[in-house]
SENUMAR-228786 format. One record per residue (C-alpha): z, y, x. Coordinates in steps of 0.25 Angstrom, whole numbers, plus 5000, padded with zeros to 4 digits. Each point is the difference from the previous one (the first is absolute). Layout:
// SENUMAR-228786
w	v	u
Z	Y	X .
...
This chain:
// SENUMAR-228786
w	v	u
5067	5032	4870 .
4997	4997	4985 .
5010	4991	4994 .
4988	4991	4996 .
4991	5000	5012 .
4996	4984	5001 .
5003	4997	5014 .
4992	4989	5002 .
4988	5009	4994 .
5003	5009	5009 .
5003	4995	5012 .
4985	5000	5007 .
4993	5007	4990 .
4994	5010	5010 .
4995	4989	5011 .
4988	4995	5001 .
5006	4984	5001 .
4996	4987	4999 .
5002	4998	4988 .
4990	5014	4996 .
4991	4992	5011 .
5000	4987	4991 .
4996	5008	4988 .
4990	5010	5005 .
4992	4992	5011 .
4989	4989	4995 .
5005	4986	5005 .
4991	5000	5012 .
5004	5014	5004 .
5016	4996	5000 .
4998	4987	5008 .
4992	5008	5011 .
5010	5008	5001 .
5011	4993	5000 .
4993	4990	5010 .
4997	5010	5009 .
5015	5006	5001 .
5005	4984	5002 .
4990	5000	5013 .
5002	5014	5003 .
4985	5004	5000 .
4992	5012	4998 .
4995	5002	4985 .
4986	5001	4999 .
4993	5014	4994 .
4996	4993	4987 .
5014	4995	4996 .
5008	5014	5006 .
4989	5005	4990 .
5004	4992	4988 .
5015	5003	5002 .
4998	5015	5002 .
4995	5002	4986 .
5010	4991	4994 .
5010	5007	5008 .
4995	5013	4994 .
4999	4996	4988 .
5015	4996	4998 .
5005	5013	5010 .
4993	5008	4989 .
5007	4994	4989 .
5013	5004	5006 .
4996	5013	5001 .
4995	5001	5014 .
4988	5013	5004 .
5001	4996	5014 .
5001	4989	5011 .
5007	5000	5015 .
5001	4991	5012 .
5014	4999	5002 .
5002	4997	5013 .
5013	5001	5011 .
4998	5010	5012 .
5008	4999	5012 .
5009	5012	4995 .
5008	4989	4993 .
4997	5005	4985 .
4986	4998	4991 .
4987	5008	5001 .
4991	5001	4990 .
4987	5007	4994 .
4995	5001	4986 .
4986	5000	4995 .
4996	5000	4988 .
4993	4990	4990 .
4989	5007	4995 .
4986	5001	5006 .
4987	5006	4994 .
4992	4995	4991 .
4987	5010	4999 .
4999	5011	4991 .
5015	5005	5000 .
5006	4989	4998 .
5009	4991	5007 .
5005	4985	5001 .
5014	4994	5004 .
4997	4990	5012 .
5007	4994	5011 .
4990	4992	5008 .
5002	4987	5010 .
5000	5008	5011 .
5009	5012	4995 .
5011	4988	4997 .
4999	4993	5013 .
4997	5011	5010 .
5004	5015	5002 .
4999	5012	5010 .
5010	5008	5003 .
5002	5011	5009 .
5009	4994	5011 .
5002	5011	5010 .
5013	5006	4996 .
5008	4987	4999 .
5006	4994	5012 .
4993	4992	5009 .
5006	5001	5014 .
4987	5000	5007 .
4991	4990	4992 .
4990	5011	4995 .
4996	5011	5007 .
5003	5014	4993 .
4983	5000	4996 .
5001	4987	4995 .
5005	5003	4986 .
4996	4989	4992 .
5007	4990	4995 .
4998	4987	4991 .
5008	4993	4989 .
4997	4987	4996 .
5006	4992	4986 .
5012	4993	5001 .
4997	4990	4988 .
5014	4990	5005 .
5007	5014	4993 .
4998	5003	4985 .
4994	5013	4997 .
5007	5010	4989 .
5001	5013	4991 .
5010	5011	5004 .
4996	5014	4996 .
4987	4998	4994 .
4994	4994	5012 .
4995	4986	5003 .
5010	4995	5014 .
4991	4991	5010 .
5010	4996	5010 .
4990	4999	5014 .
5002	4999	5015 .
4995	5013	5008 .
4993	5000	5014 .
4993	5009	5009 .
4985	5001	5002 .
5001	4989	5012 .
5008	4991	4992 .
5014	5001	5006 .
5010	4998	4991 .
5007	5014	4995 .
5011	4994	4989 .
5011	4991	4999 .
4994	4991	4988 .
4990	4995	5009 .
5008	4993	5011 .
5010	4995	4989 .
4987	4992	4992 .
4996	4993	5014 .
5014	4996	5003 .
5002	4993	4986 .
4988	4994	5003 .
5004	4996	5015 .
5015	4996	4993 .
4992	4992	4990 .
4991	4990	5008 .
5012	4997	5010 .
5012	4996	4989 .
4988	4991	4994 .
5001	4993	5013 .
5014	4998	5001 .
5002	4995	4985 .
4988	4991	5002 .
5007	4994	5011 .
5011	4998	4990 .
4990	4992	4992 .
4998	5011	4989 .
4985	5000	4996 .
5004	5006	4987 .
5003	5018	5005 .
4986	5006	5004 .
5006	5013	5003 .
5012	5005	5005 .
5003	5014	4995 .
5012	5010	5006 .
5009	5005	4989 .
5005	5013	5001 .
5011	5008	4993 .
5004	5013	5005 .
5013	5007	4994 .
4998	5014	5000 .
5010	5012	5002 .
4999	5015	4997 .
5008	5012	4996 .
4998	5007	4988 .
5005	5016	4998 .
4998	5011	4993 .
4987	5008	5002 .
5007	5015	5000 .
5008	4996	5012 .
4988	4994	5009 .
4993	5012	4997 .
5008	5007	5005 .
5003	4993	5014 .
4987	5002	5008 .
5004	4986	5009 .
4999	4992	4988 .
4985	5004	4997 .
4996	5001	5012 .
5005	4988	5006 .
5006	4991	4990 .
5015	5001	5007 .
5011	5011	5002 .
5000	5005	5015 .
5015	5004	4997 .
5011	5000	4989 .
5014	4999	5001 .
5008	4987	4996 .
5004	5001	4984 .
5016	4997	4997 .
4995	4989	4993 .
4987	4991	5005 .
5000	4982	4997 .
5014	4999	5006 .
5005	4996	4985 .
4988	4988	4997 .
5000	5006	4986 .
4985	5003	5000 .
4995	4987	5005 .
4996	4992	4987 .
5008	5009	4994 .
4995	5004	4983 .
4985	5008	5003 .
5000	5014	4994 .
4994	5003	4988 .
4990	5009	5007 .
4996	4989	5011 .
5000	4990	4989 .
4989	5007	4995 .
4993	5001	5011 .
5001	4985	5004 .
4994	4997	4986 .
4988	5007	5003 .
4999	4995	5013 .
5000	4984	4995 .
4991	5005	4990 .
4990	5007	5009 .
5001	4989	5010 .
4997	4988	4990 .
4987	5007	4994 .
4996	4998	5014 .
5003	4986	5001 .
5012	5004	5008 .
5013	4988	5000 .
5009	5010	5001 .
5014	4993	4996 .
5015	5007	5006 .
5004	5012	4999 .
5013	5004	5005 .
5007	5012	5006 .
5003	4998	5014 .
5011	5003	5010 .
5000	5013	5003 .
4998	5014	4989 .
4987	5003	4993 .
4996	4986	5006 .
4992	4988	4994 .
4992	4989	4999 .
4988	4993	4995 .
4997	4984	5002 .
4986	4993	4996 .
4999	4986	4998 .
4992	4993	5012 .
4986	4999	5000 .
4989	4997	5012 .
5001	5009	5011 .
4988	5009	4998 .
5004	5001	4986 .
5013	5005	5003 .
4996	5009	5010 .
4991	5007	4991 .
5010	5001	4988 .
5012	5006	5008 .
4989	5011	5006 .
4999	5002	4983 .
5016	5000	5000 .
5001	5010	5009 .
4991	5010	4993 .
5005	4997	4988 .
5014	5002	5002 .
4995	5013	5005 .
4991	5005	4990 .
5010	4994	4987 .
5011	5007	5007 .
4993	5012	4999 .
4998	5000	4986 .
5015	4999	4997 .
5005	5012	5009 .
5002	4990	5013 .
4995	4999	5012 .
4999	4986	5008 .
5003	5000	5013 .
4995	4988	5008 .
5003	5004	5013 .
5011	4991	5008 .
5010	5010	5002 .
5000	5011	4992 .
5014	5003	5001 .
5009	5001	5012 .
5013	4991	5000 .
4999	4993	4987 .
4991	4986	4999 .
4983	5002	5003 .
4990	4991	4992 .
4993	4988	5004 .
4990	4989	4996 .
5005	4987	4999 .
4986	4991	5003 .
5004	4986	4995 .
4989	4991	5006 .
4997	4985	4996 .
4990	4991	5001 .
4993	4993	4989 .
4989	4989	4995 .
4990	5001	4990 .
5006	4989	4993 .
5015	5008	4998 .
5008	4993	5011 .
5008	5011	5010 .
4999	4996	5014 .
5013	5007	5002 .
5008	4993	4991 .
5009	4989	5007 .
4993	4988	4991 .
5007	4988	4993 .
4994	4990	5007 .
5002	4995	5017 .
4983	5003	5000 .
5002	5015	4994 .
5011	5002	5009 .
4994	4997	5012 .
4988	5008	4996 .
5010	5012	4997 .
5008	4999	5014 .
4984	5002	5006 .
4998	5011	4994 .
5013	5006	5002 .
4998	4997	5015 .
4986	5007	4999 .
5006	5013	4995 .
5013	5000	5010 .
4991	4997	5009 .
4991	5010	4997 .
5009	5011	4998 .
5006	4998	5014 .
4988	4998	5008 .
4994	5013	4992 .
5014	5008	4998 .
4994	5014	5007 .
4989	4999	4990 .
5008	4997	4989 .
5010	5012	5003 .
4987	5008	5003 .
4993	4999	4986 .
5012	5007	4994 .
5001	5013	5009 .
4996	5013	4996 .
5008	5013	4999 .
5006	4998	4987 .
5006	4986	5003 .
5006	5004	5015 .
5010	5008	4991 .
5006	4987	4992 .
4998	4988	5010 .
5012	4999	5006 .
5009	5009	4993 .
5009	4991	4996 .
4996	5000	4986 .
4987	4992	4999 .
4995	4988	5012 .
5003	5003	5014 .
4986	5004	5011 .
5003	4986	5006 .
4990	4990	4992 .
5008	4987	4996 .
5001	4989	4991 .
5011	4997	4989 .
5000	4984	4995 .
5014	4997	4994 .
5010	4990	5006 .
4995	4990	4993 .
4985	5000	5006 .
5005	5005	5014 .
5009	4988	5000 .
4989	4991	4996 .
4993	5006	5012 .
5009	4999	5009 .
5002	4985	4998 .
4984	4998	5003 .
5002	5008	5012 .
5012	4991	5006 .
4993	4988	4993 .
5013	4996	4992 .
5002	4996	4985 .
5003	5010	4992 .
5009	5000	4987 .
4997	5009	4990 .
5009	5005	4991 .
5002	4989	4990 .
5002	4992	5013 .
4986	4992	5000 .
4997	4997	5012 .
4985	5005	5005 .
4995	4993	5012 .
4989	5009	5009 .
4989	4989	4997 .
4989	5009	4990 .
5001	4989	4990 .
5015	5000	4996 .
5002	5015	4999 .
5006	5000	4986 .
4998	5012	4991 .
5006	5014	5006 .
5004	5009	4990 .
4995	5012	4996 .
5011	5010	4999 .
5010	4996	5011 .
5006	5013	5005 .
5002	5014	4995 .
4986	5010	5005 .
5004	5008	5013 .
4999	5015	4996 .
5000	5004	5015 .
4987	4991	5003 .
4987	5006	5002 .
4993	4986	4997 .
5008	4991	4991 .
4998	4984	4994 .
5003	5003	4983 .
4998	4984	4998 .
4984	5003	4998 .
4996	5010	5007 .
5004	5009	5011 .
5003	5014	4995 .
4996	5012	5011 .
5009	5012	5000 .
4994	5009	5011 .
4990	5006	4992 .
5000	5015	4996 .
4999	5004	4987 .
4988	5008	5001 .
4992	4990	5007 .
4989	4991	4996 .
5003	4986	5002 .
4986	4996	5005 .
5004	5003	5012 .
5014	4989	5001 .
4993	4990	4993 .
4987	4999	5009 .
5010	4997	5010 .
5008	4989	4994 .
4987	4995	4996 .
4994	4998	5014 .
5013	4996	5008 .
5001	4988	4989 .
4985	4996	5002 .
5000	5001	5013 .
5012	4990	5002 .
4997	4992	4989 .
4987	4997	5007 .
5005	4997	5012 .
5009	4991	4993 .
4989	4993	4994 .
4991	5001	5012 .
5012	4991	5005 .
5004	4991	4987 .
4984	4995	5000 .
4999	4996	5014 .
5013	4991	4998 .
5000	4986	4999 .
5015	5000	4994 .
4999	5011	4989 .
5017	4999	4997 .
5005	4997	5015 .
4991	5013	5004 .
5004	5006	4988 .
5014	4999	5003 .
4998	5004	5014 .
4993	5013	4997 .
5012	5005	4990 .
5010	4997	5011 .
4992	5006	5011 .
4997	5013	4991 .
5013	5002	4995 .
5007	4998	5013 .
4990	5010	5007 .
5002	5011	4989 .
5013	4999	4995 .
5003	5015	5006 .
4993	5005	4990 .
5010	4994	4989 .
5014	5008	4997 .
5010	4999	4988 .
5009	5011	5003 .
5001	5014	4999 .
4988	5007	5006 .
5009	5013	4997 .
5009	4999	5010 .
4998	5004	5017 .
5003	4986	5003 .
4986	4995	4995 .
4992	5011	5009 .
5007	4994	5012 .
4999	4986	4995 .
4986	5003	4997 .
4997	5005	5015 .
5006	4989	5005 .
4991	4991	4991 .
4987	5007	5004 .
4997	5007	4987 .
4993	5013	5001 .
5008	5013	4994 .
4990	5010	4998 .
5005	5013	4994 .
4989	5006	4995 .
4987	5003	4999 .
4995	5004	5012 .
5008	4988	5007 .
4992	4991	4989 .
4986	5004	5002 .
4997	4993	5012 .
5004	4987	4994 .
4985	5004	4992 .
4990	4998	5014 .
5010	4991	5007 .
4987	4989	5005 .
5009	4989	4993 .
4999	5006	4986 .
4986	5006	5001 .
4996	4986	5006 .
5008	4994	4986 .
4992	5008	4990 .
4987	5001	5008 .
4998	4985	5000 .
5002	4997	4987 .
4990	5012	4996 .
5011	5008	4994 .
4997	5013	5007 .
4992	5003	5013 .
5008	5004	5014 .
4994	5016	4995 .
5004	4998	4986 .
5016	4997	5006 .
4997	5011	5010 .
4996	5009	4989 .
5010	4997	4991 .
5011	5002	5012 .
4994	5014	5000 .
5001	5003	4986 .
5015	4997	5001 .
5003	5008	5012 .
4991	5013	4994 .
5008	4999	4987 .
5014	5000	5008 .
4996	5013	5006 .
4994	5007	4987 .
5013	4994	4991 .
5008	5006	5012 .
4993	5013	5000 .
5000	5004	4985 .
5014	4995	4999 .
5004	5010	5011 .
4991	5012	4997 .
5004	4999	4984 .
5018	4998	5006 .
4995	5014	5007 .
4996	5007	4989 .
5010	4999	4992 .
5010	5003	5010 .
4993	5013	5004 .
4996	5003	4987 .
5013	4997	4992 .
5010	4995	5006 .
5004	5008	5013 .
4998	5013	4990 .
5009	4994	4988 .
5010	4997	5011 .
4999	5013	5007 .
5002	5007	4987 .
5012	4990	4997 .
5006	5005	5015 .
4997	5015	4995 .
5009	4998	4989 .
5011	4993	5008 .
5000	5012	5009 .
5000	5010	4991 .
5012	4991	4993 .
5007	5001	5012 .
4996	5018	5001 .
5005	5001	4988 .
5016	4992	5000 .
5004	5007	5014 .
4993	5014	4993 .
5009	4998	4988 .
5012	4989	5002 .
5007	4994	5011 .
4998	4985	4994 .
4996	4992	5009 .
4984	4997	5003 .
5001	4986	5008 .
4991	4993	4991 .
4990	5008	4998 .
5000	5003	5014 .
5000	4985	5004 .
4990	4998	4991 .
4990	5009	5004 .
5001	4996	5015 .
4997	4986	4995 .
4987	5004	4993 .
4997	5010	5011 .
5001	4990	5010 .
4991	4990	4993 .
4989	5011	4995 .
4998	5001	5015 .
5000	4986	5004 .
4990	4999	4989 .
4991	5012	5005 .
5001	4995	5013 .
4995	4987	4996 .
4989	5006	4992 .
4994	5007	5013 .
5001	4987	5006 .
4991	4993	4989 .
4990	5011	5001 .
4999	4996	5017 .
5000	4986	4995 .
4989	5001	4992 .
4991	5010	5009 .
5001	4989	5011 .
4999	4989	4992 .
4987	4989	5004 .
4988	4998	4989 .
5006	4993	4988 .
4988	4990	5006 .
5007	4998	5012 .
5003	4987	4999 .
5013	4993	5003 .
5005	5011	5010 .
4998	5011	4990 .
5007	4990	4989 .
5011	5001	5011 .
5001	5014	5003 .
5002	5003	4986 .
5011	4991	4998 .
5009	5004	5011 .
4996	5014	5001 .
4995	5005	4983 .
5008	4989	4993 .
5011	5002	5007 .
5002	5015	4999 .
4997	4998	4986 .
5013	4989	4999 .
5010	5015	5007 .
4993	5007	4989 .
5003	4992	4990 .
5015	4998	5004 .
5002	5015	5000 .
4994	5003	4989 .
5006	4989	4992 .
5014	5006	5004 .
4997	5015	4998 .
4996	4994	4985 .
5015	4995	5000 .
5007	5014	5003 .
4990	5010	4994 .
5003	5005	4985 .
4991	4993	4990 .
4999	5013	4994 .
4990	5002	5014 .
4997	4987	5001 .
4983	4998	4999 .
4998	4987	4997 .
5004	4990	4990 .
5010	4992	5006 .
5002	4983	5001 .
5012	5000	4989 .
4988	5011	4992 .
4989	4988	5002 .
5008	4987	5000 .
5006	5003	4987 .
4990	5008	4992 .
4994	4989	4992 .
């Protein structure tokens, strides 16, 4: 980055902001606008109309040809399709326009994106509709118009839309509670969101050369280097010159685009690090770490690197996550999560935390479920990131707090001030009272609750609609409750004790590491899904579907369809990842090793031809790797049966199952195998770059 780049000048210069609004738009036009994103109501054609040519105005001033509805596919990355500006004008000559109804609706082909049964396979249209809550923006020379996407019919075919209806549904039912607290003050409640993302940077001459890495995103074998994280040196440790230079591009790329991009640190293990924003509303940030994501890629590619995104790249060193910090906050700055300095504000925190424990139990298969695809079944629960069993870390001093409304004792904090359980004496609860519980898939961080089971790849949209509706949903039956009651604070009080007492399962401290919290966690009740094809159910169990559906957040077909999407990409992930594991072994690998044997035999011809020293190594040797190269052959043919029988990748959940215990797990032998003929063939036969050639090449 130029030494004298002006931060502040920069940061947003290529987004289409408020601030660009404030300055372009006529004063009639803004106030439309801005009333109509307040109410949450349609604009009419003659404002969109007004906007678009302002908008195109300022797009072309930065440089921008063409325009694009950016919109969110269930693929889990962005879609997008560029028009250009320019429209005849008679006699050979053209004009730059962006109508009304260019900026607030688009048609796009929808056939080949996943819609697991919505559309039929002739019904290829699709609709994207303006999402004017997200600010549009320049990148490339092309004018960005983030939008929603649905079919012909209307179903819902992305993940922002159900995210913008569960804001909406989260907004309306913290209102009733904090008006219950006598706050007339907040209008809107707003989700905040910040999620820390993890990636691995290497070099680009090694991924090419390793056909798993471009054709899945992860290694299907690699033997252990001598040296991996075991030393902690690489964790914050000084960033290389190289890597530095591609985090300054990064943070400079990212804040043209209005992008909060804040930390950057190396991670844990080799080659791996980390990117944080600074919170923002949930929409927002689901939108700006979709940018991330293809940023790092495509600034990563400009300095000899490739970004890899995927949750676990590398066998037996640390895989990458997405921390989702989740809080709640009002339009007038205060943060529902934040343990307040006043008995009112406390008591109004303790709701709110008993909304979300109680949420998170009642909802935990659903929870677990938002996070499951491939890539994450090879991190959750491997003892380096949270475990499959969905729990909730809240620090001694909060747990205790709890505890004593439970047994309905006094508690005495820590300055020894007594706190008795009646909602108007609670003093202040502070904020930072215990250190953060690495080894909790949900934990309390004094303000917020930081999720850890999210994969790196993955959008957030998905995690965050549920959050979203499990809190409105027991928020308003709190309220439903609270506004009936003739005693606000003795029902108050009744309702934290029955609420915490009822849901105190889902609350542990200790190490969700160890075996002793998968037998504790049985005998609690908690559910211990392992994987992908264990979770999806939890998507059309009638409890969840009858959660989402009355609260209009997707139908009972759109849960079915999304159920389907999931199960189809478990088999085609599957599928890829074993055909591409083949190929390279029958292509590369068993010939570089047979050639390796040759030479050990022809060793071993030549020392009794011509000595009589003694040939127990090579010999040893060879029958080692003889014996592996036909395991491997042997489990190659077994693969091929595997995949000639396997069901349609459509199959549905028994298809997801069939190629789980029968594809994935032949692929597993494979990979051991291969992984240990890599450890005793010459590197001189060797095919493929290596972990220590990968890890370490940056």
């Amino acid at each position: 980055m130029n030494k004298t780049t002006n931060i502040p000048e920069l940061f947003g210069s290529m987004v289409f902001n408020d601030e660009q609004m404030r300055q372009r738009l006529d004063e009639k036009t803004y106030t439309a606008l801005q009333q109509c994103l307040v109410q949450g109501i349609s604009l009419d054609r003659a404002l969109a109309t007004q906007i678009a040519a302002v908008m195109k105005d300022w797009a072309i001033e930065k440089g921008a040809t063409h325009y694009t509805h950016w919109f969110q596919p269930m693929t889990g990355f962005t879609a997008e399709k560029h028009d250009s500006f320019i429209a005849p004008a008679g006699k050979g000559k053209i004009i730059m326009e962006l109508s009304g109804k260019e900026l607030s609706r688009g048609e796009a082909d929808a056939s080949s994106f996943p819609s697991g049964g919505l559309r039929a396979t002739f019904e290829a249209r699709g609709y994207t509709a303006w999402d004017p809550t997200s600010y549009a923006f320049v990148k490339d020379k092309t004018l960005y118009i983030p939008t929603i996407f649905c079919s012909y019919s209307g179903d819902t075919l992305d993940k922002k839309t159900p995210l913008l209806r569960s804001m909406r549904l989260l907004d309306r039912e913290c209102i009733r509670i904090l008006r219950l607290f006598g706050n007339t003050e907040a209008t809107h409640v707003i989700p905040q969101v910040g999620p820390e993302q993890e990636y691995f940077l290497i070099d680009k001459e090694a991924y090419r050369r390793r056909e798993d890495l471009k054709f899945c995103g992860r290694t299907l074998f690699g033997a252990k280097p001598p040296k991996g994280q075991e030393l902690d040196d690489h964790y914050y440790g000084a960033i290389k010159p190289r890597v530095a230079a591609f985090m300054h591009e990064l943070d400079h790329e990212l804040w043209k685009v209005g992008v909060l991009a804040k930390t950057e640190h190396n991670e844990a293990a080799p080659a791996q690090h980390e990117i944080a924003p600074i919170y923002t509303d949930a929409n927002t940030a689901c939108d700006h770490n979709q940018l991330t994501m293809e940023l790092l890629k495509r600034v990563a590619d400009r300095h000899g690197l490739v970004c890899l995104l995927h949750e676990k790249p590398f066998d037996g060193v640390n895989g990458s996550g997405k921390h989702n910090n989740w809080s709640l906050a009002t339009n007038t700055g205060e943060n529902l999560l934040k343990p307040g300095q006043t008995p009112s504000q406390n008591a109004q925190f303790l709701l709110f935390l008993a909304a979300f424990i109680k949420g998170v139990d009642e909802y935990q298969e659903m929870l677990r479920c938002c996070v499951s695809y491939p890539g994450n079944d090879h991190r959750l629960g491997g003892y380096e990131a949270p475990p499959a069993i969905v729990s909730i870390f809240l620090g001694a001093e909060l747990t205790a707090i709890l505890e004593s409304i439970i047994a309905g004792r006094d508690y005495v904090d820590i300055s020894k001030r007594k706190l008795e359980i009646g909602v108007d004496t609670l003093p202040e609860i502070p904020q930072d009272t215990t250190d953060r519980n690495r080894t909790s898939p949900l934990a309390f961080t004094g303000n917020k609750f930081e999720f850890r089971m999210l994969g790196s790849s993955q959008s957030i949209a998905s995690p965050n609609v549920v959050f979203n509706t499990i809190m409105a949903e027991e928020l308003g039956r709190f309220a439903d409750r609270l506004e009936r009651s003739e005693n606000f604070r003795e029902e108050l009080a009744a309702l934290l004790h029955e609420t915490f007492k009822a849901h105190q399962r889902i609350i542990f401290d200790g190490n969700g590491y160890g075996e002793a919290w998968i037998e504790e966690a049985k005998r609690r009740g908690l559910a211990n899904l392992r994987d992908t094809v264990d979770c999806m159910p939890a998507y059309i169990d009638p409890k969840n579907v009858e959660l989402f559906t009355k609260h209009g957040i997707l139908t009972k077909a759109e849960m079915h369809a999304r159920y389907e999407i999931h199960l189809e990409n478990y088999c085609k992930v599957t599928t890829i990842e074993s055909n591409t594991l083949l190929d390279m072994v029958q292509r590369e690998i068993l010939p570089a090793v047979l050639r390796y044997s040759d030479e050990l035999a022809g060793t071993i011809l030549r020392k009794r031809k011509t000595t009589v020293a003694s040939c127990v190594a090579e010999e040893k040797l060879l029958a080692h790797i003889s014996a592996l190269s036909d395991r491997l052959y042997e489990l190659c043919a077994q693969m091929k049966v595997h995949l000639a029988g396997a069901p349609a990748v459509d199959g549905g959940i028994e298809a997801a199952r069939y190629y789980r215990d029968k594809v994935f797990a032949c692929q597993s032998d494979m990979r051991r195998v291969v992984s240990e003929l890599e450890s005793c063939t010459s590197a001189a036969h060797w095919p493929y770059p290596t972990y220590a050639d990968i890890l370490f090449s940056v």
